[in-house]
C-alpha positions as CSV (number, residue, x, y, z in Angstrom):
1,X,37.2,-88.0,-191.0
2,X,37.7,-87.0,-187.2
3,X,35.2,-88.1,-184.6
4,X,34.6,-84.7,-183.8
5,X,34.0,-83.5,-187.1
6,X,31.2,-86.6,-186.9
7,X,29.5,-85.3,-184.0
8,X,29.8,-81.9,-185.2
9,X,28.2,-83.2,-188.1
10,X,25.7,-85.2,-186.3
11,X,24.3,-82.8,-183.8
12,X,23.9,-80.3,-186.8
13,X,21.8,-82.9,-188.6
14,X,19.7,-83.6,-185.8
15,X,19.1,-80.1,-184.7
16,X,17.8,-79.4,-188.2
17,X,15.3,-82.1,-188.1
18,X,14.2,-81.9,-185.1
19,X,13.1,-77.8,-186.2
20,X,12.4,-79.3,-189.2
21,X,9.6,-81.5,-187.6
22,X,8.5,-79.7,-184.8
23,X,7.7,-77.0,-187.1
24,X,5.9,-79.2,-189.6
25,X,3.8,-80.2,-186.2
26,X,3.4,-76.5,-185.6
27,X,2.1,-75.3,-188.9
28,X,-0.3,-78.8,-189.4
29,X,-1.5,-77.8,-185.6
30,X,-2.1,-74.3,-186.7
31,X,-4.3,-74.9,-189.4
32,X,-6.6,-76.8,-187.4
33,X,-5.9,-73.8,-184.1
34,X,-5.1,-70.4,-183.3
35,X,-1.1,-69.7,-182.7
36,X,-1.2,-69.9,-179.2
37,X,-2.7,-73.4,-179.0
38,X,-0.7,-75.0,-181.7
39,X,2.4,-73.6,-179.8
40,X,1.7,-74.9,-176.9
41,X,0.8,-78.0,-178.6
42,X,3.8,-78.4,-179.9
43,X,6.2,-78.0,-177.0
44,X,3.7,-80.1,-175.1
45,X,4.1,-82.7,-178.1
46,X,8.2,-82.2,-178.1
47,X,8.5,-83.0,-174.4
48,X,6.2,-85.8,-174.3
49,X,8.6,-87.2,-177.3
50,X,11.9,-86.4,-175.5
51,X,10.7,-87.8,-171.9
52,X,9.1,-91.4,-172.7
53,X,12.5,-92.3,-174.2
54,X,15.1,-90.5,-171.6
55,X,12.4,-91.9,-168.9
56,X,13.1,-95.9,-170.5
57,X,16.4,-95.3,-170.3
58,X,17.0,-94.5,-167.0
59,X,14.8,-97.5,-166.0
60,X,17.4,-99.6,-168.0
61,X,20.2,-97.8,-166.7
62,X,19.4,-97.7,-162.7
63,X,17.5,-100.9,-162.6
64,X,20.3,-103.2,-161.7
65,X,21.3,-100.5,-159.3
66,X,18.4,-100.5,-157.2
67,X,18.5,-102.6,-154.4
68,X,22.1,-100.6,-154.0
69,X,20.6,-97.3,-154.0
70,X,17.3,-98.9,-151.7
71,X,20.4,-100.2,-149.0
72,X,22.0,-97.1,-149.2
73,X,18.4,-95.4,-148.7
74,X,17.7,-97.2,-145.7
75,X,21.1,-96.8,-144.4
76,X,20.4,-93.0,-144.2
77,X,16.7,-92.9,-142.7
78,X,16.7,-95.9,-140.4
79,X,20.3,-96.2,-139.1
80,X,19.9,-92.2,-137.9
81,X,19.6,-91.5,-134.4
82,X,16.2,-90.1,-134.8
83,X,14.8,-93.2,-136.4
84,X,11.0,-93.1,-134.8
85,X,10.9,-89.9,-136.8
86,X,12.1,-90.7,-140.0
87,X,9.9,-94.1,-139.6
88,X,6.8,-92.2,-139.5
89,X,7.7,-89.9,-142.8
90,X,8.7,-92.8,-144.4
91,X,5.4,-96.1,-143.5
């Protein structure tokens, strides 16, 4: 089997149960809720799930980059001609 037949595959898969449980959260929130709330709810719910993960791995991902990106950060703000200015946006 190709490898894009395997992400194809894949993505379809995981599109179906991620609908497949947000609307299982949807319809257990609307028992308890009017529609409105249980929507909301549930995106609320989906983001929080998709953020805390993609969040952790940034951290793991730019973490040994930092004191580059902090050196190049300083480079810009306190090696510009208007440095007093910049110092006082940035104590």
């Amino acid at each position: 089997m190709s490898s894009k037949k395997i992400m194809i595959g894949s993505a379809i898969i995981l599109s179906f149960t991620s609908w497949l449980i947000g609307g299982g959260i949807y319809f257990f929130l609307n028992s308890k809720m009017i529609a409105d709330e249980a929507a909301l709810q549930t995106v609320f719910i989906g983001l929080a799930a998709l953020t805390v993960p993609h969040m952790i791995l940034i951290d793991l991902i730019f973490r040994p980059h930092s004191s580059r990106i902090k050196s190049k950060i300083e480079t810009v703000f306190y090696d510009h001609p208007h440095q007093k200015r910049f110092n006082f946006f940035c104590s």
